[in-house]
N, C-alpha and C positions, 0 to 999 in steps of 0.2 A: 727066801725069795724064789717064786717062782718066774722062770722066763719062756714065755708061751708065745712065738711067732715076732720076736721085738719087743714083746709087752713084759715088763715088769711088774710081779703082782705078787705084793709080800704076803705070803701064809697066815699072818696072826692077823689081819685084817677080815672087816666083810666088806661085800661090795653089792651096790643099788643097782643092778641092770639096766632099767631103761637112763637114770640120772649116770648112768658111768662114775659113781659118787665110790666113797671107802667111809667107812666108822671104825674107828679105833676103840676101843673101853681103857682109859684109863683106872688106876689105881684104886681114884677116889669115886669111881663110877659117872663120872663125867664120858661124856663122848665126842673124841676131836674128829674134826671131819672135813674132807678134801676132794678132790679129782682125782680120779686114778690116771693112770700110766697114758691106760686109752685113750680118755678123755684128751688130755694132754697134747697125745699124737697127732689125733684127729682136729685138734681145733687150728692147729699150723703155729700161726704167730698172734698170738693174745692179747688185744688192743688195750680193753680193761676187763675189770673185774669189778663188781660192786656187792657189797655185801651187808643184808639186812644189820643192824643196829643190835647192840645188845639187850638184851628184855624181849625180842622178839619174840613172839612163837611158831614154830614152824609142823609141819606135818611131814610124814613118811614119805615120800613121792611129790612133797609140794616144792615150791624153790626157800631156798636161802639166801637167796642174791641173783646176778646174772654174768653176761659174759660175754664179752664183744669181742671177735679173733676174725681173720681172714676169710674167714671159712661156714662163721655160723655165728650168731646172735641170739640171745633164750635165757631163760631161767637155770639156774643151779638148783638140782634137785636134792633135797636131802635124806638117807637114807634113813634116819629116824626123827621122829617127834620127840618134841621138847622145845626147852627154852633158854634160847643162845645166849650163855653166860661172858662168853669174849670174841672178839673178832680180831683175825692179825688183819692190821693195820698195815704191817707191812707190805703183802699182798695186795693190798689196794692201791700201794703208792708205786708200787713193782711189779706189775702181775707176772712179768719174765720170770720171776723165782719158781714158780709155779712148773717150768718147763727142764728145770735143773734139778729140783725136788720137790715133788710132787709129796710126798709122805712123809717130810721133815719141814721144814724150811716154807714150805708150800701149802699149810692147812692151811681150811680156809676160817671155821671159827670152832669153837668148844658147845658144846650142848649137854646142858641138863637135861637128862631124859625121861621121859615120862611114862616109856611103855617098852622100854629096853627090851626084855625077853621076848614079846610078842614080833616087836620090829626086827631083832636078830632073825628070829626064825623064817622070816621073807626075804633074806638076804643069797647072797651066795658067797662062800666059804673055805667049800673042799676043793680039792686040788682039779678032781672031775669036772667040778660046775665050772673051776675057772676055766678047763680047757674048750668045755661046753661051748660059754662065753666068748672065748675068742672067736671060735668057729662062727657062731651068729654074728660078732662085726666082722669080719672078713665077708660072710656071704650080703652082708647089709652095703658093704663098701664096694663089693663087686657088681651089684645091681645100679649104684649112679652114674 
């Protein structure tokens, strides 16, 4: 886990920049996928959460779902293509779990993936990008 200005942001994960999204690779080559840390921060208190159905199909940068909080209203972006084999359930009935973990507790659905290695590689990863990363929201949140 890396911790970058408040921001928790675990190593073995990528993460979607503009969606502030994470993908996981599971075992079986499924991919679970959530909100990062920032995301989290920045939305305040998370009114709901709604999340496309399973059989979906979703694209790289397209949403998953969306997201009504305090602070902002929008689409859930998801950091790769495929087609959403599960959705927690829970998370929709609670979306507060989401702000206590974010990386456990708090995915948002699992994804068959259909272009895995190309979508990894538009991701960010390394320890640098994340810190990169932070620096862009801090100067994005000091300009409103």
């Amino acid at each position: 886990m890396v911790e970058i200005d408040g921001y928790n942001l675990p190593e073995d994960l990528y993460y979607h920049e503009e969606g502030r999204s994470w993908v996981k690779v599971e075992p079986d080559g499924k991919a679970r996928v959530g909100l990062s840390d920032i995301a989290v921060k920045m939305a305040a208190e998370i009114i709901y959460i709604r999340l496309k159905p399973k059989g979906s199909t979703v694209e790289q940068g397209k949403g998953f779902g969306t997201m009504e909080s305090a602070k902002w209203v929008g689409p859930l972006k998801s950091p790769i293509s495929g087609t959403i084999v599960q959705i927690n359930e829970a998370l929709t009935k609670k979306p507060e779990i989401i702000k206590k973990d974010p990386y456990g507790e708090g995915w948002a659905v699992l994804i068959q993936p259909t272009n895995l290695e190309g979508d990894l590689q538009r991701l960010i990863h390394t320890p640098e990008q994340l810190r990169s990363w932070v620096e862009r929201e801090k100067a994005t949140l000091q300009k409103k």
